[in-house]
C-alpha positions as CSV (number, residue, x, y, z in Angstrom):
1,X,-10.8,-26.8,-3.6
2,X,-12.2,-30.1,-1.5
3,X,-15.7,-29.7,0.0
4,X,-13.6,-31.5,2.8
5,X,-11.3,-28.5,3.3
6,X,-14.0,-25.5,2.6
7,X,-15.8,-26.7,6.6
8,X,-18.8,-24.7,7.7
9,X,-19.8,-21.9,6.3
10,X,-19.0,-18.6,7.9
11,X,-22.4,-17.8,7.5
12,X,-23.7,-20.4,9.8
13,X,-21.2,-19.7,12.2
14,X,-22.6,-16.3,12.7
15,X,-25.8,-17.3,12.6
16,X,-25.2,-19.7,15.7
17,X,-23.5,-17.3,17.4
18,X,-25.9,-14.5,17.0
19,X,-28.9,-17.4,18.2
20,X,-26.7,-18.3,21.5
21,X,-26.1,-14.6,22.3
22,X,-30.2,-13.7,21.5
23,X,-31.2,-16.7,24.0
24,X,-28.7,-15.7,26.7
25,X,-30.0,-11.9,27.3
26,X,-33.6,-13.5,27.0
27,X,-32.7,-15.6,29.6
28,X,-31.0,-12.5,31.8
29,X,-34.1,-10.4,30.9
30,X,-36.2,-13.5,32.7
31,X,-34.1,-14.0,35.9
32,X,-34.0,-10.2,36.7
33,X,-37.3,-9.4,36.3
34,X,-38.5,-12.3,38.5
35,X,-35.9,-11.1,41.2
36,X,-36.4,-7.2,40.9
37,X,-39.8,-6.5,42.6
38,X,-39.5,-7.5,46.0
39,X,-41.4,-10.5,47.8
40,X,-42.3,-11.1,51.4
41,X,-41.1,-14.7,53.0
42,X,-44.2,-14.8,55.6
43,X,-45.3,-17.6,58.1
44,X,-48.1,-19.4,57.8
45,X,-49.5,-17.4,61.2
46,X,-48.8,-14.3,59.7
47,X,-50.7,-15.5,56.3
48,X,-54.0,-16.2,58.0
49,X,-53.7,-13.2,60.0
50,X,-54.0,-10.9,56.7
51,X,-56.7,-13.4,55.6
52,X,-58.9,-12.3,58.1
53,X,-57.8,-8.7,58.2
54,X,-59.2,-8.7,54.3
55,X,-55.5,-7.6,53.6
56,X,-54.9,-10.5,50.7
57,X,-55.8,-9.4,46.9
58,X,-55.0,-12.9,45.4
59,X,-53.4,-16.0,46.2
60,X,-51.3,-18.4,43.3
61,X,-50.9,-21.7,44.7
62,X,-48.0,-24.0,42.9
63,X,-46.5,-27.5,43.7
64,X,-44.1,-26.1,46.1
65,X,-45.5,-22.6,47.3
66,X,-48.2,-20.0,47.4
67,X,-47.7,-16.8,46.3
68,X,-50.2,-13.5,46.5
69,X,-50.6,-10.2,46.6
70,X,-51.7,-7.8,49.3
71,X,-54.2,-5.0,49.3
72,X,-52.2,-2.6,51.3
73,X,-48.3,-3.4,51.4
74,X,-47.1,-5.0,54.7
75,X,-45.0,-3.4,56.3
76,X,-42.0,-5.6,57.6
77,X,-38.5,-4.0,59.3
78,X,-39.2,-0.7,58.0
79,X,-39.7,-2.1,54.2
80,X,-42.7,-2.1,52.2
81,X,-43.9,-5.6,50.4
82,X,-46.7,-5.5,47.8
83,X,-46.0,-9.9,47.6
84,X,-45.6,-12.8,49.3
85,X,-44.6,-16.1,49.6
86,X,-44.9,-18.7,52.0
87,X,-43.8,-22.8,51.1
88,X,-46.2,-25.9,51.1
89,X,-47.4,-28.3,52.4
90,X,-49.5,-26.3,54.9
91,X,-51.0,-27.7,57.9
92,X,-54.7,-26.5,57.6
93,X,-55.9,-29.0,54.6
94,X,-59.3,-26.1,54.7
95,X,-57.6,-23.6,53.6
96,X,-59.1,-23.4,50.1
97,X,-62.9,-23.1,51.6
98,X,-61.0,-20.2,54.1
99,X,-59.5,-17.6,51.3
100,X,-63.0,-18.3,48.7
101,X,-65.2,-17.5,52.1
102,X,-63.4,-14.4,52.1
103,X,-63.6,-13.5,48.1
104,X,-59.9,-14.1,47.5
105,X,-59.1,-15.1,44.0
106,X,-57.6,-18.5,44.4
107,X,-55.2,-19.2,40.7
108,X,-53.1,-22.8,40.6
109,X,-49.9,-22.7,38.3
110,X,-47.6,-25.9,37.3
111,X,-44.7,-24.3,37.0
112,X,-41.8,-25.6,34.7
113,X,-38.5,-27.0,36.1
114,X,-36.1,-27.1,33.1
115,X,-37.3,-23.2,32.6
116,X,-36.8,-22.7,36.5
117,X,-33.1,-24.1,36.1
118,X,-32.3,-22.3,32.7
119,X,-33.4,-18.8,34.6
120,X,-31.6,-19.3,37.8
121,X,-28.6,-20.1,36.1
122,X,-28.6,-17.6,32.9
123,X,-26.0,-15.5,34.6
124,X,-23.8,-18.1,34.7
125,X,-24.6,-19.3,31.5
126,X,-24.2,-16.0,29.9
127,X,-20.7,-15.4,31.4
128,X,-19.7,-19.1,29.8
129,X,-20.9,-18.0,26.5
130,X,-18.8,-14.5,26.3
131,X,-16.0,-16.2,27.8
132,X,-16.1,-19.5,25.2
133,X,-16.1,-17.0,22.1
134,X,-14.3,-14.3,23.4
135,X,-11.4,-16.6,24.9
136,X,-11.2,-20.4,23.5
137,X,-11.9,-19.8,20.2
138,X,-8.8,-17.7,20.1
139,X,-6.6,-19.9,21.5
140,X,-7.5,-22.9,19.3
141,X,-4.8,-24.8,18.0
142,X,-1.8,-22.7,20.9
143,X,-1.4,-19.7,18.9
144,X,-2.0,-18.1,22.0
145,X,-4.3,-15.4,20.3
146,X,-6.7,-13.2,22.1
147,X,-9.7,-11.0,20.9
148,X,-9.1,-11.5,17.5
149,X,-6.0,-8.5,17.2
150,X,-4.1,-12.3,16.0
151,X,-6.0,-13.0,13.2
152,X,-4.2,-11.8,9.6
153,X,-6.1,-9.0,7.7
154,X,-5.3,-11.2,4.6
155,X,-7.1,-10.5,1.1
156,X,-7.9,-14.1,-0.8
157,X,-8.2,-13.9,-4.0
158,X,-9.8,-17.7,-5.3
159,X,-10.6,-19.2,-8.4
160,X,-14.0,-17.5,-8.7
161,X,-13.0,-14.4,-8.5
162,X,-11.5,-12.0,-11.9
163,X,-8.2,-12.7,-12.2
164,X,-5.3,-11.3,-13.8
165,X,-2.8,-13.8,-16.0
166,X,0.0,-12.9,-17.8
167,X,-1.5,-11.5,-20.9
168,X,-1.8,-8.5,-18.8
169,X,1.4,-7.8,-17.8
170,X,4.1,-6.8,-19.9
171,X,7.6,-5.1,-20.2
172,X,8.9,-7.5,-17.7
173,X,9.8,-10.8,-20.3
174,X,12.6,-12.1,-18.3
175,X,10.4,-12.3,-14.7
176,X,7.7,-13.7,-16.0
177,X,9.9,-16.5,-17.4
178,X,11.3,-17.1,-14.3
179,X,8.1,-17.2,-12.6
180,X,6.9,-19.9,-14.9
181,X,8.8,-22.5,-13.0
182,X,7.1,-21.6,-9.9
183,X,3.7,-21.8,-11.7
184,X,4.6,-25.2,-13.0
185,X,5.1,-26.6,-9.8
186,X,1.9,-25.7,-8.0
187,X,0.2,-27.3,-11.1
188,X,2.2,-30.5,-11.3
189,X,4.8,-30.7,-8.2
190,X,4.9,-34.4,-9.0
191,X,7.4,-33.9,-11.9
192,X,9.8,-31.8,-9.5
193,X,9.9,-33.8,-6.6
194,X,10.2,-37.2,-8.8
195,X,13.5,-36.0,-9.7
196,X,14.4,-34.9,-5.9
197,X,14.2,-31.1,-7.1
198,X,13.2,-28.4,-4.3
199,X,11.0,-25.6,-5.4
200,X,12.4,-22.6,-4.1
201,X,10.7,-22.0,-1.1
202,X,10.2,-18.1,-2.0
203,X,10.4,-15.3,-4.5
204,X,11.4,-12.0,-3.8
205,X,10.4,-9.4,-6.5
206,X,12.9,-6.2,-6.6
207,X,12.6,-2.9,-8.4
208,X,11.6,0.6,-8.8
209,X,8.3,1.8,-7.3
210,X,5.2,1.3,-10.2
211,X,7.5,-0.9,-12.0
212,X,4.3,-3.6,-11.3
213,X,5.9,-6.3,-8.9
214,X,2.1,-6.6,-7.4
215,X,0.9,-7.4,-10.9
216,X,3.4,-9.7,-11.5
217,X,2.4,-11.9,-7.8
218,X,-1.1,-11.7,-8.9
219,X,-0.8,-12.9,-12.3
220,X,1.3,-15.7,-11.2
221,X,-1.6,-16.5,-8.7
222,X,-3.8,-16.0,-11.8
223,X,-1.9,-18.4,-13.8
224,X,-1.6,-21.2,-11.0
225,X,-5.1,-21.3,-10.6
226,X,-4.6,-21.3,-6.8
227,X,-5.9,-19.6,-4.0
228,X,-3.8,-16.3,-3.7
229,X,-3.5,-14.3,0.2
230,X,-1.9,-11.0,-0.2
231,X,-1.0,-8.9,2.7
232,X,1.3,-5.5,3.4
233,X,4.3,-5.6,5.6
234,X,2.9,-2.8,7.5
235,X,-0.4,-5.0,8.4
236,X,1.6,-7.0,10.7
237,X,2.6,-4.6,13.4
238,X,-0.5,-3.4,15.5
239,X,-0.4,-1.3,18.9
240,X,-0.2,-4.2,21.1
241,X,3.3,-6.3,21.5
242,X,3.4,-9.6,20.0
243,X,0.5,-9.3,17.5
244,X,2.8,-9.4,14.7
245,X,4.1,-12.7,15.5
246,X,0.7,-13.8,16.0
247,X,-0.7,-12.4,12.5
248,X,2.7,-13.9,10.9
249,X,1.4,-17.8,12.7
250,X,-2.2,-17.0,11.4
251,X,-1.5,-16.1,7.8
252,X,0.9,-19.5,7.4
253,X,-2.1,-21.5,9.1
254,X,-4.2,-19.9,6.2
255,X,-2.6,-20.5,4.1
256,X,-1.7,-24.2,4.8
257,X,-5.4,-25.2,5.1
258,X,-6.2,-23.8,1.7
259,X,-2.7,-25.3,-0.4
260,X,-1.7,-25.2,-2.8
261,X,-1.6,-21.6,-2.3
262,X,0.4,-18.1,-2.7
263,X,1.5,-15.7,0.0
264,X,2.2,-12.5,-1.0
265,X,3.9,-10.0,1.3
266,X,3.8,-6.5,-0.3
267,X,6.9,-3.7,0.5
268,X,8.5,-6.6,2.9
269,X,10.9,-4.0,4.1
270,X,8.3,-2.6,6.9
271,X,8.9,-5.6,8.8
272,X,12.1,-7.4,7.2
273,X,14.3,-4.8,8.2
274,X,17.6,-5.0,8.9
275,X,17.7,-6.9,13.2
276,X,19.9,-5.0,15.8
277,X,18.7,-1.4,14.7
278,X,15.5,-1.0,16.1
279,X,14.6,1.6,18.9
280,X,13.4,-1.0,21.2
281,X,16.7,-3.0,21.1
282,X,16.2,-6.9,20.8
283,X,12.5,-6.5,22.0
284,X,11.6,-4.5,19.4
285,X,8.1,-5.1,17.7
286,X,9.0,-5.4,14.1
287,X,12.1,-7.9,15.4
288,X,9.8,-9.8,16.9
289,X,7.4,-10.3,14.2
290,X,10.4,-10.9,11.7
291,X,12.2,-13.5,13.9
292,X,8.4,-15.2,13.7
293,X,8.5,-14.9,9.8
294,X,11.7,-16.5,9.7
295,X,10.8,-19.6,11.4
296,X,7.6,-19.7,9.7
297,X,9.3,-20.2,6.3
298,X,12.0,-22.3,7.9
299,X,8.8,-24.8,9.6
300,X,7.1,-25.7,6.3
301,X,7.8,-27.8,3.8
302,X,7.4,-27.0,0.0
303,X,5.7,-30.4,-0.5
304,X,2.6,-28.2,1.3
305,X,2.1,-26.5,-2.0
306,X,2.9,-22.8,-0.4
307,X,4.9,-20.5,-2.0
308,X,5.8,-17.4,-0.3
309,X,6.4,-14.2,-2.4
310,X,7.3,-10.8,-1.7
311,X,8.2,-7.0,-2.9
312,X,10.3,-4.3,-2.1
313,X,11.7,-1.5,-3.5
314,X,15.0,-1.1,-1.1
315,X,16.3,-4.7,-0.9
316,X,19.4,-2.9,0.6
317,X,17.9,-2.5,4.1
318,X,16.2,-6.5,4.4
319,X,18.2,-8.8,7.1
320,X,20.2,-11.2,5.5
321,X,18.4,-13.9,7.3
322,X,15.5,-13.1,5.0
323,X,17.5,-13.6,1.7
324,X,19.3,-16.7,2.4
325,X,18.8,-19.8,0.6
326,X,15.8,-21.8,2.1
327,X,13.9,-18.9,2.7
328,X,13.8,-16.4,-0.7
329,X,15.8,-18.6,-2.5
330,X,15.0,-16.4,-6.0
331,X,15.1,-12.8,-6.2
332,X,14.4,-11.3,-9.4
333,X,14.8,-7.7,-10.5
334,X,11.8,-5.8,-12.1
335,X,13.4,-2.7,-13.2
336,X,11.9,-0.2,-15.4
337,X,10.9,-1.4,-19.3
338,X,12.3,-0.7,-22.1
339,X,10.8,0.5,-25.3
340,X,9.4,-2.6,-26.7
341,X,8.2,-2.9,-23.3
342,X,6.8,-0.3,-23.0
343,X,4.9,-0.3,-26.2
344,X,3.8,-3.2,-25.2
345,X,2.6,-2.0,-21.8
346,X,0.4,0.8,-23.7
347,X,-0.8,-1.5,-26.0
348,X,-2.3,-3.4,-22.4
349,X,-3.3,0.1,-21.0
350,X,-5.5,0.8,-24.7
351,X,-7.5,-2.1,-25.1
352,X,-10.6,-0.4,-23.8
353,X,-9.5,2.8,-24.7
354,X,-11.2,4.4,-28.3
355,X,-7.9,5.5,-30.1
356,X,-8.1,7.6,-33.2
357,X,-6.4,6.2,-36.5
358,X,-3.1,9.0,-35.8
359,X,-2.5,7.1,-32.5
360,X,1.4,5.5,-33.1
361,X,2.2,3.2,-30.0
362,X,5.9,3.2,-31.0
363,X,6.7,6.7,-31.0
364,X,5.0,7.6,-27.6
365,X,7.1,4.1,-26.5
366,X,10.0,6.1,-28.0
367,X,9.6,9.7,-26.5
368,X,9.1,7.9,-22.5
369,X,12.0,6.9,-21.4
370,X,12.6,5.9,-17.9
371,X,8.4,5.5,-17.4
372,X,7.5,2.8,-15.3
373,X,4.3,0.6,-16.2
374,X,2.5,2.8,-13.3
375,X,3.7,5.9,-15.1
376,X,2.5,4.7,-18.5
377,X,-0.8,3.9,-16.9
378,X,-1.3,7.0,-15.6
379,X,-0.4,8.9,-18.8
380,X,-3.1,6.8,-21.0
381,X,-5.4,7.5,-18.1
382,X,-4.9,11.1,-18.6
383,X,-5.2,11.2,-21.9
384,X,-8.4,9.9,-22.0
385,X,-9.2,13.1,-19.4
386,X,-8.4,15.2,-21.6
387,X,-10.7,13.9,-24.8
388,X,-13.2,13.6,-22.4
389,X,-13.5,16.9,-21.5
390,X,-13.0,18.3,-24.8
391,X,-16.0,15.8,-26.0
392,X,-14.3,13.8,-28.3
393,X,-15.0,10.5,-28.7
394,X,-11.8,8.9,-29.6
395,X,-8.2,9.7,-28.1
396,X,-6.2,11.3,-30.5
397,X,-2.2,11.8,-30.1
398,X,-2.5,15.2,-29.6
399,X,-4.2,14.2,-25.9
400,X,-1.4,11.7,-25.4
401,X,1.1,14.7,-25.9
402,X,-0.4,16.6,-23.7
403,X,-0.7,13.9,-21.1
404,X,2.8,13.5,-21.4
405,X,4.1,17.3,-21.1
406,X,1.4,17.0,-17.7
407,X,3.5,14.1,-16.3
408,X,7.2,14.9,-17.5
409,X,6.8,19.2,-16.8
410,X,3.8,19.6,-14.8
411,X,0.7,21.4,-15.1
412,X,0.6,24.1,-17.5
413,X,-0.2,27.5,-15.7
414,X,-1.6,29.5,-18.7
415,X,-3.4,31.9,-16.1
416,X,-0.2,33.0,-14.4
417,X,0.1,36.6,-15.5
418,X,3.7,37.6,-16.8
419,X,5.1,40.7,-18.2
420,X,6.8,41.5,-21.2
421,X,10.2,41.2,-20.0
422,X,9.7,38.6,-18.2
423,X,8.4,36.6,-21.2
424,X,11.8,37.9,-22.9
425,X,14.0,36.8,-20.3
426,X,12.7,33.2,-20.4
427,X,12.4,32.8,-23.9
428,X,16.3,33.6,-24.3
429,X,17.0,31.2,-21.4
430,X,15.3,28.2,-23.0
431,X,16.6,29.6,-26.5
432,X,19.7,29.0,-25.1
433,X,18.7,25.5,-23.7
434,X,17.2,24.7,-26.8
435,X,20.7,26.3,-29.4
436,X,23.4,24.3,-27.3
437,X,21.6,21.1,-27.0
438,X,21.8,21.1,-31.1
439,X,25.2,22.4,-31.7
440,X,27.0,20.2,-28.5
441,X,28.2,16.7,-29.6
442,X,27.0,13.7,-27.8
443,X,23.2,15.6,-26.5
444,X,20.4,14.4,-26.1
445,X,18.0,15.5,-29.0
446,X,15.5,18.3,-28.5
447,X,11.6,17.2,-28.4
448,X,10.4,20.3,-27.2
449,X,10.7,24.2,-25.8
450,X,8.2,26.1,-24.1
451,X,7.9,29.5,-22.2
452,X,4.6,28.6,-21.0
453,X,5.3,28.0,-17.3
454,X,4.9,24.3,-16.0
455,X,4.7,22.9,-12.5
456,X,7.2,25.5,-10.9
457,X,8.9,26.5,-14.0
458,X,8.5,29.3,-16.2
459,X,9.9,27.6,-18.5
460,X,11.1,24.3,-20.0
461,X,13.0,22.3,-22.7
462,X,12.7,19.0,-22.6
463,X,15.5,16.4,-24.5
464,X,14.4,13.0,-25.2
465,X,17.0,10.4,-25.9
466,X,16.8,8.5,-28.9
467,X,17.3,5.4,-27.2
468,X,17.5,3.9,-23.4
469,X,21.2,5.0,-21.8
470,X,22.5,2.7,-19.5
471,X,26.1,4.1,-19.3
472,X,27.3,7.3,-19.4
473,X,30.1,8.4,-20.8
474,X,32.5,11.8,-19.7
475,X,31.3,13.6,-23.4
476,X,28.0,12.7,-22.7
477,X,28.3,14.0,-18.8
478,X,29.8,17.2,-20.8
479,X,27.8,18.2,-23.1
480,X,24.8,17.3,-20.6
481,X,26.7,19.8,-18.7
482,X,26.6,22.5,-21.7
483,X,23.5,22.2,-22.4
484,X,21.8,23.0,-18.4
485,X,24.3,26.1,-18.6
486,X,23.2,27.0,-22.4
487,X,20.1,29.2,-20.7
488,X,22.5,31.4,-18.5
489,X,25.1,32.1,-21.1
490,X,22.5,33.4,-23.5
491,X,21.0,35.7,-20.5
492,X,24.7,36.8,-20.2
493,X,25.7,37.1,-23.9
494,X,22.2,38.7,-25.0
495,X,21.2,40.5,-22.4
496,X,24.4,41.1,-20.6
497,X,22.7,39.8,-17.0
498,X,22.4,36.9,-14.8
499,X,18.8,35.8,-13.3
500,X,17.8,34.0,-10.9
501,X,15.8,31.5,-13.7
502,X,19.4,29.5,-13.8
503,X,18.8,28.4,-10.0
504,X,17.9,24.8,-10.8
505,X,20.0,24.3,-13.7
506,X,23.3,25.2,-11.8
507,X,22.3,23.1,-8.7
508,X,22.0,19.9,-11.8
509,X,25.5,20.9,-13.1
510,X,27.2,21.1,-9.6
511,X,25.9,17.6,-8.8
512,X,26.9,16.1,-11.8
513,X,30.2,17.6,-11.4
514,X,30.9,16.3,-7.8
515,X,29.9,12.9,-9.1
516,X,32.3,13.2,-11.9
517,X,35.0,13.9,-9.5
518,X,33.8,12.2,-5.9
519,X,31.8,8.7,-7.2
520,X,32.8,8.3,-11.5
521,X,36.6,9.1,-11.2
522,X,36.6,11.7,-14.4
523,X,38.9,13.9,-13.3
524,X,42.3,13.7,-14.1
525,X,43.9,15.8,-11.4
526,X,42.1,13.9,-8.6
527,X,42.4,10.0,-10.4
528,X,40.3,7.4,-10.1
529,X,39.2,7.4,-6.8
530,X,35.9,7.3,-5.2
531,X,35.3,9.9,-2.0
532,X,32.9,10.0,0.5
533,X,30.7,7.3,1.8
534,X,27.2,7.6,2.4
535,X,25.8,7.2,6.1
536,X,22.7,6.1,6.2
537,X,20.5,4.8,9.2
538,X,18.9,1.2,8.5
539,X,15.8,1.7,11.1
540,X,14.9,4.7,9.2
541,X,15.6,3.6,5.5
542,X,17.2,6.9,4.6
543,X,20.7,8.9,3.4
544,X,21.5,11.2,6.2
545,X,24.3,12.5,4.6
546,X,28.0,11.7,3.4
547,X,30.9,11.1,5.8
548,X,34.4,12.4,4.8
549,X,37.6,9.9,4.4
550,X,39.9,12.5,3.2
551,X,42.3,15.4,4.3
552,X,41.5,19.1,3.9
553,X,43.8,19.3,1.1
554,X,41.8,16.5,-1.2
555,X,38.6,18.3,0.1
556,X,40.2,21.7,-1.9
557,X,41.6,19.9,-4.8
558,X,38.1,18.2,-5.2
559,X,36.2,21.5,-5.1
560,X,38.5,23.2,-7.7
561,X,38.4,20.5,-10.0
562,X,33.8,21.0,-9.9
563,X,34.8,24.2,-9.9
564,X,36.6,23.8,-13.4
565,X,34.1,21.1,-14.7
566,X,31.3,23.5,-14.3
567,X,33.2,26.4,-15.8
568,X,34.5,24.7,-19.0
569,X,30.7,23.4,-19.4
570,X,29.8,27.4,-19.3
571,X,32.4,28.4,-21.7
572,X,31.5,25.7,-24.1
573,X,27.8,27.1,-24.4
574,X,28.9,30.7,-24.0
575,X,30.8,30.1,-27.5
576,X,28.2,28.0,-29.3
577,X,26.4,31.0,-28.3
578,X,28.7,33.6,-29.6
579,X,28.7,31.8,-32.9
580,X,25.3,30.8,-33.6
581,X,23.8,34.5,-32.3
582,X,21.4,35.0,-35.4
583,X,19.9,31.8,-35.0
584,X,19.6,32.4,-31.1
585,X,17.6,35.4,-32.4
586,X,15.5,34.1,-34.7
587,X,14.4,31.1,-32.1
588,X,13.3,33.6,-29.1
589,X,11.4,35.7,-31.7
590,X,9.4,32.1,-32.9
591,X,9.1,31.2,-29.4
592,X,7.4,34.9,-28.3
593,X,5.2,34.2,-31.2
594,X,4.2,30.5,-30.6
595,X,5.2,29.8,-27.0
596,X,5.3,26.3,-28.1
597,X,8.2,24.8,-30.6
598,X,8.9,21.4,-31.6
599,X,11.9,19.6,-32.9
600,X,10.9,20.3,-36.3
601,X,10.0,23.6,-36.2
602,X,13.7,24.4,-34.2
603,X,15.3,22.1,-37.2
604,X,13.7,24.3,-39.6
605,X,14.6,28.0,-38.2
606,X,18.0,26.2,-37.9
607,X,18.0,25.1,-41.2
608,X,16.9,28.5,-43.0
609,X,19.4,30.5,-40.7
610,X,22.0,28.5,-42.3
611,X,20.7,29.3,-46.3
612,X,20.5,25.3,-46.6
C-alpha cells in the first residue's frame, strides 16, 4: 500500500484529540474558579471609606483595576463580600502613600491578555470542540453519519498480518479454480481489461454450514495479496433506523480507499433477504440497508480493484436483485467433500498433530461420509483430547475411532445404570439392526454395533457406505427400510414383544415412506406424481409446514400405500429373521459379552454359524 494512501496515523489522531479536550477543561477549570467566589464592584468613595475604617486587608493594583480584600466582609443588599474591585484611573494620584500609611499590603500584577481572552471564552470554545468531533467529523464527505453508530465494524486483514492461502484449504478443487480468475485480476487487471473483459463484479459462495466458504474468501484474500475487510450480515442492522445503510456507504468507502481490496459479507441472508416480506413493510430496516447494498455494487466500477464476495447457506431466501448479473455475477457451490477431499482435508487438520505409525488417512476418509471440513476439524481436534488425557504422546487410530463414534452417536454414557433385561432387550434390537443389514440386498455395510448407550440411545448400529451416494434408488430406499425395522422384528420374533426402543426407527421408516410416495414417485398405485408443497415464510427463513393440493380420496390412497411400504419393509426383516435365528442368537450373546462388535467380528460369528 502507498504511503500516499495510509494518511495520518490513528495514533496521532487520538493523541490530538485527547491534547484539545485536556486544554479545554483546563481552560473551564480557569474561568470558573475566577468567577465562583464572589467580588464587590465598589466606588471609589466607598474604597477610601474602608481605608480609613482599617477595613482593607490588601490591595492588587493591575493596568486596568484594583482589586483587595477586606478584613471583615462588607456587607452590601443583604450579601456578604470578602473582595472587591473598583476600575482605574483613579482621581487621587496619592493614593499609594494613603493605603502604606495605613499598613495595607500594596501588590502590582501585569496581567495577561491572550490568557484573559482564552478564559472568558473557554465555554464557548469547549462547546465548538465537542460539537466539531462529535458532529463534522461524521458528516465528512455527506454520508450523513452521526456519533459514529455509521461507521462499519469491519475486520482488515493486510499483508502483514498471518494469512491463509490455498494450501490450506482443501476438498473444494473446483472453487478454488474458479476463484483463481478472480485472484488474477486483482494481481494484473491489465491483461483483462486490454481485452475489454469485465471481472465479475462479485462472488457468491453457497453450501452447507462448516463446508469452509469463510476459508475459501480468506485464502483468496491470502492469495491476492490484498487488503481483505470481512464483515457479518447481521453487523449491519443496529437499533437505530438507517444505520445499516450508513454502515453499507462506510464499508464501500473503506474499502475504495484501500483497493485493490476484498469485501467479504459473511451469511448474506441476514440482510439480503427476500424485499416485500418484512414486518415493517417497505420501511423495513433490513430493506433499507439492502436497497443501499444494491446501489453500492451497482455505483462502482471493477476498474477500482474491489471485489465483493459473500456466503450463505440458504441462497433460496436472497432477493433476486442480489443475484443478477452485475452484481454477484458468479455463484459457486461449496457442498460437502468427497473422500479424496476429505483425506485431504485431514491431512491439513494433522500437520501439527503427532500421529502414531497405525494412523491410515484413507480409511478414516472412507468411514466419514457426509463430514463437512468443520466436522473433520472437529473430530481430529477431539482425537487429540482424548490422547491427551490418556497421556499419550502421539494420536493413535484408536482415539480417532473414538472421536468419531463421539461425533456420529454421541457421548458414551457408561455410568447409566441398566438392568439385566434391559441390557437383553437392546442387544436383540440392535442384533436385529446389525442381522438384516447383512442378509438385505442393496445395504449399507455394517461398521459397528453397540449396546453401550450413546447421546440418547441405548443403543446403536451404525452402517457406513462404502462409497459417497448421490442417488437413491427404490432397492436401496427398501432395504434401508428393512434394516431400521430389523430391531423390532427380532423384539417380536425373540421375545414375542414390542418396546418402545423402536420409537425413532419407525418415525425414519414412515418418512422415507411418505417421500417415496408424496416427493420420489415410487409407488405404483399412486404414479409419478409429487404431492404437497411446502409453505414456507421468507422473513423467517423457515418450513412451516406442507399445504395440501389433493382430494380426501388421494389423501387415503397416499396413506395406505406408507402404510404398505412400511409393512413389506417389516415382513422382509421379520423373515431374514426367522431364517437366520441361530446366528441372531449367537450375535446378542457376543454383544452381552463385548458390548462392542465390529464388522469383522459380526463377519466372523456369521461366518462360523454358517460351518464355512
Amino acid at each position: 500500500m502507498d504511503e500516499k494512501k495510509k494518511g495520518t496515523p490513528n495514533y496521532l489522531k487520538g493523541l490530538v484529540f485527547w491534547i484539545l479536550i485536556f486544554l479545554s477543561f483546563a481552560l473551564l477549570i480557569a474561568y470558573f474558579s475566577e468567577k465562583r467566589t464572589p467580588v464587590a464592584e465598589v466606588s471609589y468613595s466607598k474604597f477610601l471609606e474602608q481605608v480609613d475604617k482599617g477595613n482593607i486587608k490588601e490591595v492588587v493594583i493591575t493596568e486596568k483595576e484594583i482589586t483587595g480584600s477586606f478584613k471583615t466582609p462588607l456587607s452590601i443588599k443583604e450579601k456578604n463580600f470578602n473582595k472587591f474591585k473598583l476600575p482605574l484611573p483613579l482621581p487621587k494620584p496619592d493614593l499609594l502613600d494613603l493605603l502604606t500609611s495605613k499598613g495595607i499590603e500594596v501588590h502590582t500584577k501585569v496581567k495577561n491578555p491572550f490568557w484573559e481572552i482564552l478564559v472568558g471564552y473557554a465555554p464557548w470554545f469547549l462547546i465548538f470542540i465537542v460539537f466539531w468531533f462529535l458532529f463534522f467529523r461524521q458528516i465528512q464527505g455527506g454520508s450523513s453519519k452521526a456519533f459514529s453508530f455509521g461507521k462499519v465494524k469491519a475486520k482488515i486483514l493486510t499483508e502483514d498480518k498471518p494469512k491463509v492461502t490455498f494450501d490450506d484449504v482443501a476438498g473444494c478443487d473446483e472453487a478454488k479454480e474458479e476463484l483463481k480468475e478472480v485472484i488474477e485480476f486483482l494481481k494484473s487487471p491489465q491483461k483483462f481489461q486490454r481485452l475489454g473483459a469485465r471481472i465479475p463484479k462479485g462472488v457468491l459462495l453457497l453450501g452447507p454450514p462448516g463446508t469452509g466458504k469463510t476459508l475459501l474468501a480468506k485464502a483468496v484474500a491470502g492469495e491476492a495479496k490484498v487488503p481483505f475487510l470481512s464483515i457479518s450480515g447481521s453487523d449491519f442492522v443496529e437499533l437505530f433506523v438507517g444505520v445499516g445503510a450508513a454502515r453499507v456507504r462506510d464499508l464501500f468507502d473503506q474499502a475504495k480507499k484501500m483497493a485493490p481490496a476484498i469485501v467479504f459479507i459473511d451469511e448474506i441472508d441476514a440482510v439480503g433477504r427476500l424485499r416485500g416480506a418484512g414486518l415493517g413493510g417497505g420501511h423495513d430496516e433490513r430493506e433499507q440497508t439492502l436497497n443501499q447494498l444494491l446501489v453500492e455494487m451497482d455505483g462502482f466500477d471493477t476498474k477500482d480493484g474491489v471485489i465483493i464476495m459473500a456466503a450463505t447457506n440458504r441462497p433460496d431466501i436472497l432477493d433476486p436483485a442480489l443475484l443478477r448479473p452485475g452484481r454477484f455475477d458468479r455463484q459457486i457451490v461449496i457442498d460437502r467433500p468427497d473422500v479424496r477431499g476429505r483425506e485431504d482435508i485431514l491431512r491439513i487438520h494433522t500437520r501439527k498433530i503427532p500421529l502414531a505409525e497405525n494412523i491410515d488417512l484413507k480409511k478414516l476418509a472412507r468411514g466419514t461420509p457426509g463430514f463437512a471440513g468443520a466436522d473433520l476439524a472437529n473430530m481430529v481436534n477431539e482425537a487429540a483430547l482424548l490422547a491427551a488425557r490418556k497421556g499419550k504422546n502421539l494420536v493413535e487410530m484408536e482415539d480417532f475411532e473414538e472421536a468419531k463414534d463421539k461425533i456420529l452417536m454421541g457421548l458414551a454414557r457408561k455410568s447409566l445404570a441398566l438392568s439385566s433385561e434391559e441390557k437383553k432387550l437392546i442387544a436383540y434390537h440392535e442384533a436385529g439392526h446389525a442381522l438384516v443389514s447383512k442378509f438385505v440386498p442393496n445395504a449399507d455395510p455394517i461398521h459397528k454395533v453397540t449396546i453401550i448407550p450413546r447421546g440418547r440411545a441405548l443403543g446403536v448400529t451404525q452402517q457406513l457406505p462404502e462409497d459417497d451416494r448421490h442417488i437413491y434408488s427404490k432397492e436401496y430406499l427398501e432395504s434401508q427400510l428393512s434394516v431400521l425395522l430389523g430391531g423390532r422384528a427380532a423384539e417380536k420374533i425373540a421375545l414375542n414383544t414390542e418396546t418402545t426402543g423402536a420409537a425413532s426407527d419407525l418415525e425414519r421408516a414412515t418418512e422415507i415412506a411418505r417421500k417415496m410416495v408424496c416427493e420420489w414417485g415410487m409407488s405404483e398405485k399412486v404414479g409419478a406424481v409429487t404431492f404437497g408443497k411446502v409453505e414456507e415464510e421468507i422473513f423467517l427463513g423457515r418450513e412451516l409446514g406442507m399445504k395440501r393440493y389433493y382430494s380426501e380420496k388421494t389423501a387415503e390412497l397416499i396413506d395406505q400405500e406408507i402404510k404398505n411400504i412400511v409393512e413389506n419393509a417389516e415382513d422382509t426383516a421379520e423373515e431374514i429373521v426367522k431364517e437366520k435365528r441361530e446366528i441372531l442368537e449367537k450375535i446378542v450373546e457376543k454383544l452381552l459379552e463385548k458390548e462392542i462388535l465390529d464388522s469383522d467380528e459380526i463377519d466372523e460369528i456369521i461366518k462360523q454359524s454358517s460351518g464355512e
